[in-house]
C-alpha positions in Angstrom: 65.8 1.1 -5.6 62.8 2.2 -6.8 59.7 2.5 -4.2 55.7 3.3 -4.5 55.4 6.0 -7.3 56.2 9.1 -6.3 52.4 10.9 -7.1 51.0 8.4 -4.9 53.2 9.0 -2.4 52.5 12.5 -2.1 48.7 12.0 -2.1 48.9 10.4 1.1 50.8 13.0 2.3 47.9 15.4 1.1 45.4 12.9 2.8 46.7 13.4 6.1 47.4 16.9 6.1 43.5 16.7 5.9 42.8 14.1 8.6 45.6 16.6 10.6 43.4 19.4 9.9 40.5 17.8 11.2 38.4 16.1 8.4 36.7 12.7 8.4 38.4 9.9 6.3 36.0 10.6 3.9 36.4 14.2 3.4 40.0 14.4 3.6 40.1 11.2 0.5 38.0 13.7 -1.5 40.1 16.5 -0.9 43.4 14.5 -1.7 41.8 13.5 -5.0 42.0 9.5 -3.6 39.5 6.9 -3.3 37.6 6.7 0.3 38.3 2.4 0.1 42.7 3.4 -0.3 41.9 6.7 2.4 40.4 4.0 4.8 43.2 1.1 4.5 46.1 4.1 4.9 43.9 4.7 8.1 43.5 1.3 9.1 46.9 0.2 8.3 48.2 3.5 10.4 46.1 2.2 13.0 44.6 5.7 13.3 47.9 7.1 14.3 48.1 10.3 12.0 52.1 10.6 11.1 54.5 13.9 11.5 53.7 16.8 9.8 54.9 17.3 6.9 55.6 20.7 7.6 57.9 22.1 10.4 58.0 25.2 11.7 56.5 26.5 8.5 59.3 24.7 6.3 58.4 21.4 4.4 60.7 18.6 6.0 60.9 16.6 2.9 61.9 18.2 -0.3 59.5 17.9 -3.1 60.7 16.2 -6.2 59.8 19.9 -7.9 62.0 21.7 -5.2 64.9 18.9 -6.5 64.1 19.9 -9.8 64.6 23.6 -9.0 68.2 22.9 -7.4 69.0 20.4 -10.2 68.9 23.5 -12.4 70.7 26.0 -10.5 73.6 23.6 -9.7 73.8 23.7 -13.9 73.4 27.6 -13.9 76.8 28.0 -11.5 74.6 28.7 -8.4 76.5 28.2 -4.5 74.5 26.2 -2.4 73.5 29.1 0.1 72.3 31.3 -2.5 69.8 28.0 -3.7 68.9 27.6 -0.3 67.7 31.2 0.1 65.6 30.8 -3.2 63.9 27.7 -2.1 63.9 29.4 1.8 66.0 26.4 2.8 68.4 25.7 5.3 71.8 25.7 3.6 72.8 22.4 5.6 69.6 20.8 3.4 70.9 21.7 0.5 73.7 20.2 1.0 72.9 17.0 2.3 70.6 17.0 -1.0 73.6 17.7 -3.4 75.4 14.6 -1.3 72.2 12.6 -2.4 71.7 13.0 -5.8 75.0 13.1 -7.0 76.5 9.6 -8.1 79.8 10.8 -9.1 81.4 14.8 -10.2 81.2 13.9 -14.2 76.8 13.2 -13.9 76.5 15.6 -11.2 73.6 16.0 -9.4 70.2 14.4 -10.8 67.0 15.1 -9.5 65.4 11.6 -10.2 68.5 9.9 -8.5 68.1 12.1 -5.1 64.2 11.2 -5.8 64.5 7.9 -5.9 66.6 7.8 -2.9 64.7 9.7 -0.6 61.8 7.2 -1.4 63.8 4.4 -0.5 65.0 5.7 2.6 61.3 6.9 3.8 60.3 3.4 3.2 62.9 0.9 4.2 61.7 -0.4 7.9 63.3 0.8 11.3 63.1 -1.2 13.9 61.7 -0.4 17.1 62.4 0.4 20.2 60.3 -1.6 21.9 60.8 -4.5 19.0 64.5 -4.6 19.7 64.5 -4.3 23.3 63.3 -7.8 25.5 63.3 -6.3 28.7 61.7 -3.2 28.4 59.2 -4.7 25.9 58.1 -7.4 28.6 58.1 -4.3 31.5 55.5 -2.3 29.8 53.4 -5.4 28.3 53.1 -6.3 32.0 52.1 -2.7 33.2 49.5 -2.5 30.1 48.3 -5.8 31.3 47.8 -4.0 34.7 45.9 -1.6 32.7 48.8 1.3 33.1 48.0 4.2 30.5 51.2 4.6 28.1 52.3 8.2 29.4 52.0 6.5 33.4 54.3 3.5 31.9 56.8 6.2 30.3 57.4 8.5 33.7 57.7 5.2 35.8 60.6 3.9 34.1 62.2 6.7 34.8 61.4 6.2 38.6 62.4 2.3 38.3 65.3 2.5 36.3 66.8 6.1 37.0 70.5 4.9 35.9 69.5 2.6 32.9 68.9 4.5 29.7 67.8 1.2 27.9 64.8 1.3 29.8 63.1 4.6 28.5 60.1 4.8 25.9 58.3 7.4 25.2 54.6 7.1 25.6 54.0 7.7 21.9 55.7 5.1 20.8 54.2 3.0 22.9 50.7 3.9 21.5 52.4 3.2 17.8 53.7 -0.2 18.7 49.6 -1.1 19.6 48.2 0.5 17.1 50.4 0.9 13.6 50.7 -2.0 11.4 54.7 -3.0 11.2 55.7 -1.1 14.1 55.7 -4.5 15.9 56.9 -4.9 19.8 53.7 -5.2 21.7 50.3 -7.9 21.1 48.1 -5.8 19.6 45.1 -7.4 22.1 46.7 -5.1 24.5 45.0 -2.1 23.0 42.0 -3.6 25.1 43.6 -2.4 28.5 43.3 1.3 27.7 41.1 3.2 29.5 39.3 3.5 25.7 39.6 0.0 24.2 39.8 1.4 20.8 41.2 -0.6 18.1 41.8 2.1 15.9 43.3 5.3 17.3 41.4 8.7 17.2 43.3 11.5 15.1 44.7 13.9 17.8 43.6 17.3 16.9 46.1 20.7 17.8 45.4 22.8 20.6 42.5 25.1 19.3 41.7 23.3 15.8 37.8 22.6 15.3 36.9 18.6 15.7 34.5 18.6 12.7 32.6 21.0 10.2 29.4 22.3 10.4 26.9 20.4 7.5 25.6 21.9 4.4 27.7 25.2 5.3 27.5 28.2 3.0 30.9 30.4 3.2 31.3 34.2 3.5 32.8 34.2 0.3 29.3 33.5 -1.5 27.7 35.9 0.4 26.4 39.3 -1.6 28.6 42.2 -2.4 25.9 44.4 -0.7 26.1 42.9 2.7 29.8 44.8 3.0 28.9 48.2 1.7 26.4 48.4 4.8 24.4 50.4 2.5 21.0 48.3 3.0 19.7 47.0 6.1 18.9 43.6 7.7 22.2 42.3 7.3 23.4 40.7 10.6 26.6 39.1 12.3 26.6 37.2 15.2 28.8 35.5 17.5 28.3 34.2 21.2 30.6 35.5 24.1 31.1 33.0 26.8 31.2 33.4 30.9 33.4 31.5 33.2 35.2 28.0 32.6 33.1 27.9 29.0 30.0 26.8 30.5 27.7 30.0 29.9 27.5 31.9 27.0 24.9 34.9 25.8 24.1 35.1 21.8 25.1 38.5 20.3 23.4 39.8 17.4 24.8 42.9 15.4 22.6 44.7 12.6 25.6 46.2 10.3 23.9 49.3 9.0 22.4 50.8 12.1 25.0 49.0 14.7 21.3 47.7 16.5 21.8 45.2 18.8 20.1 42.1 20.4 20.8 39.8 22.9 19.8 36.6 23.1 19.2 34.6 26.4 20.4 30.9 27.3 20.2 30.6 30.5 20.4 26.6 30.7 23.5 25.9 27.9 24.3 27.4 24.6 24.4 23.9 22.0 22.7 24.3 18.4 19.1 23.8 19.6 19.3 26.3 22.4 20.7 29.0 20.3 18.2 27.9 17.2 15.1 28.5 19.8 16.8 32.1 21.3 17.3 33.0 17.4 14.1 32.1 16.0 12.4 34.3 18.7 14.3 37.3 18.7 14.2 37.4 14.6 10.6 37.0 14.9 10.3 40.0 16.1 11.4 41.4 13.1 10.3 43.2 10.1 10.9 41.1 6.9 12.9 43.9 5.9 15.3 43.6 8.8 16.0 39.8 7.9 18.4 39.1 4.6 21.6 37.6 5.9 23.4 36.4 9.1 27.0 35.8 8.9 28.0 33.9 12.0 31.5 32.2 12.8 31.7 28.3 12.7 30.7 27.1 15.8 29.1 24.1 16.7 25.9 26.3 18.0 24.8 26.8 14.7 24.9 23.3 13.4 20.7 23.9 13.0 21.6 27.2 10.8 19.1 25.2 8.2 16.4 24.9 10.5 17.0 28.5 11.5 17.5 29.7 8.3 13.7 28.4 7.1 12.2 29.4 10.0 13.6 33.1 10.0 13.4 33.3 6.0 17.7 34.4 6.5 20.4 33.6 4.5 23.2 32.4 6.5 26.9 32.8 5.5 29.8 31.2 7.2 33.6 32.6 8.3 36.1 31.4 7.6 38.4 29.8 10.4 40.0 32.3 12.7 39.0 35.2 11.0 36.8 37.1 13.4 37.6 40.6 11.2 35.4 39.4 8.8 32.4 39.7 11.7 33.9 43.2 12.5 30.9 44.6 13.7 30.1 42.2 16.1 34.1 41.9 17.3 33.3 45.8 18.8 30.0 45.1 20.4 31.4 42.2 22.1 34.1 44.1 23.7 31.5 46.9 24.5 29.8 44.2 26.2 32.5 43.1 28.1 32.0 46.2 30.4 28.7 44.3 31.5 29.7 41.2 31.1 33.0 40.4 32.6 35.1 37.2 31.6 35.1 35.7 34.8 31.0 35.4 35.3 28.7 33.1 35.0 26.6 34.4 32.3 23.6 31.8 33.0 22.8 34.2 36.1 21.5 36.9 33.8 17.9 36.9 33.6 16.6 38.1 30.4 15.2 41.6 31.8 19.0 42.3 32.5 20.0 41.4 28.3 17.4 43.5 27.2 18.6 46.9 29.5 22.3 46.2 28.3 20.7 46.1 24.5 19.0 49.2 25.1 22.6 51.2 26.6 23.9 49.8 23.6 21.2 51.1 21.2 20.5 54.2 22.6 24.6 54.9 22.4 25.6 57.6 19.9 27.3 56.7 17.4 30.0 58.6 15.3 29.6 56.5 12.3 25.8 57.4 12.3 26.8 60.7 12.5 26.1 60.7 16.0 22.7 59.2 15.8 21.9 56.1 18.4 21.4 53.1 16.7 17.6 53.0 18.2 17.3 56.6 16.3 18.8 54.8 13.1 16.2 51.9 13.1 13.5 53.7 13.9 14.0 55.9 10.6 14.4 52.8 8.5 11.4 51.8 9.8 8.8 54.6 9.6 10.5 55.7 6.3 10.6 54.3 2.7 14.1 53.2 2.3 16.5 55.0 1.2 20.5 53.7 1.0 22.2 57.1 0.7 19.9 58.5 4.0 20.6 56.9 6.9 23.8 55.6 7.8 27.3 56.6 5.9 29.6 53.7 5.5 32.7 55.9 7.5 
């Protein structure tokens, strides 16, 4: 009854919790400690199809063979099932149908290598299909794919064709399996060239809001200098981009942390890495060297040239971490100051660049209570016609 080992088995879970999360192949094998040749059969043979989470609702689904560990020794210490399951922040009906699993007879008890070696077996013995075991509905949607029917149109028009026969109902995911994953069986896999994308090999689906790939050669917040925090030296930026209507205009933001200075930067035509690259290289240019150290920016795709930018401006550019925008905090409140100029619902590509510069200047000729109630123009301009001097000019408050 014994399946694949139980380490391996758990480093392909770890692989496609990377693939889920929206690594290449190749990155997530690294990360999982595997091989990128055994990373790229698991991918192949899952025909691209990434499978269930192994997490649910924040809750593993599958118990680890160190959570069955943990219960094998409670069960010996006189513990009730509900009081493991709160330990291990379980349902108590898991627990139960664990103790069921590992427990060959009342003298052994339960073992944690028997309820191991079960759940292996079970995860691996083959299920048939829907589709596989079904004639009818399996010729009914090879015939619509062959009409070049997407999956999801096929699953809602059985419904409409068949209201009073629950036999004939598939859900358009499994449909996409039975093309695409090895053993699912059901369909001829040439059908995968009647979708709209011909693909062989599916393309991971990515959740709602989760980036599609990582920005090259990134350096993280985490590396940057202590200094950059205590706001206590200048020429420490953040940045960010707030975007206009339907996400098709955007304006660059640019937030010096000491004196709170802003600038704007312009993109009239669209806001991709080589537009934003050109709009920072100019503004920064205008710059004292003293006024460019760092740039912490948030991972968008807009700053995929943050090398080229980086040599051109002589900054040192750190990275956020996902979903994190506290970590850019001064440039979180300018944007919402902006807002009052720049509503949600514009088209920010109407701006001209005269407009940017007058909002800049409200913004930098603003008091400020942090500055003691100096304007962030007032604060530069000291740095600037003064030697520096960190305990001067702007309190950290």
């Amino acid at each position: 009854m014994a399946g694949r080992p139980r380490v391996r088995r758990e480093l392909e879970h770890r692989f496609w919790w990377f693939v889920r999360s929206g690594e290449t192949v190749e990155a997530a094998a690294g990360a999982a400690g595997v091989s990128a040749t055994l990373a790229r059969r698991w991918f192949r043979e899952a025909g691209g199809v990434v499978p269930k989470p192994v997490r649910h609702g924040g809750i593993r689904v599958r118990l680890s063979h160190a959570e069955r560990e943990e219960i094998a020794h409670r069960i010996a210490a006189g513990w009730t099932t509900r009081a493991i399951a709160r330990e291990l922040g379980r349902p108590a009906s898991t627990i139960g149908r664990e103790l069921k699993r590992g427990t060959i007879n009342h003298q052994k008890g339960y073992r944690a290598s028997t309820a191991q070696a079960r759940a292996d077996w079970d995860a691996r013995r083959p299920k048939q299909s829907k589709l596989a075991g079904n004639d009818r509905l399996r010729g009914w949607v090879q015939d619509r794919l062959d009409e070049e029917h997407s999956p999801e149109q096929i699953s809602h028009r059985l419904r409409l064709e068949f209201p009073d026969d629950p036999e004939m109902r598939v859900n358009h995911e499994s449909i996409y399996q039975a093309l695409y994953v090895q053993g699912r069986g059901g369909l001829r896999r040439d059908l995968h060239k009647r979708l709209r994308t011909g693909r062989a090999v599916r393309k991971p689906r990515r959740r709602s809001g989760e980036r599609r790939g990582r920005i090259p050669n990134m350096v993280s917040i985490a590396d940057r200098p202590p200094e950059v925090a205590d706001r206590a030296v200048p020429g420490h930026w953040e940045g960010d981009l707030i975007i206009g209507a339907h996400n098709t205009s955007a304006i660059g933001t640019l937030v010096e942390r000491m004196t709170g200075f802003v600038l704007l930067l312009h993109l009239p035509d669209r806001y991709g890495a080589d537009q934003v690259q050109d709009a920072m290289v100019e503004a920064m240019s205008r710059l004292p060297q003293t006024l460019r150290r760092t740039l912490t920016w948030d991972q968008g795709s807009e700053m995929s040239n943050h090398i080229q930018i980086a040599n051109a401006t002589e900054l040192d550019i750190y990275f956020c971490d996902p979903h994190s925008p506290w970590q850019r905090g001064s440039n979180e409140n300018t944007n919402g100051l902006l807002r009052q100029y720049f509503s949600k619902g514009a088209d920010l590509s109407l701006f001209e660049a005269d407009y940017l510069d007058h909002v800049a200047r409200k913004l930098n000729n603003r008091p400020r209570k942090r500055l003691h109630w100096k304007t962030p123009a007032e604060a530069l301009d000291e740095l600037l016609s003064a030697p520096f001097n960190p305990t001067g000019v702007a309190p950290t408050a």
